[in-house]
C-alpha angles and dihedrals in degrees: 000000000000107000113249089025123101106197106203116211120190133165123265107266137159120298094255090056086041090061092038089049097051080046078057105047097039086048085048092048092052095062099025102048122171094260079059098051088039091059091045088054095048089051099040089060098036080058092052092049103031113042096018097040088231107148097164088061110104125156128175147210095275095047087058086051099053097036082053078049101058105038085049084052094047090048092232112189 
């Protein structure tokens, strides 16, 4: 992974998914931007360290991303 870069994977598809998905992803990428996923990351480790005394736990960029990505898939409320 480049920093400051989020690669996006998806599954081949039809024509007409593979345009709703790119609306998806551009409309995801206009309220989640990078400084957004950055802070999350931050957080999400200085949590782990800080309050459960967790100093092992690391996630990344791309693991927000996926994790975004997943709850967006499954429809959670």
């Amino acid at each position: 992974m480049v920093p400051g870069v989020i690669e996006i994977h998806q599954i081949d598809s039809d024509d007409d998914e593979d345009e709703d998905s790119k609306v998806g992803i551009r409309d995801f990428l206009l309220f989640w931007t990078l400084e957004i996923i950055s802070d999350i990351t931050e957080q999400t480790n200085l949590y782990a360290r800080r309050d459960k005394n967790d100093h092992s736990f690391m996630v990344t960029e791309e693991d927000i991303c996926q994790f975004l990505g997943l709850i967006l898939i499954s429809g959670y409320p």
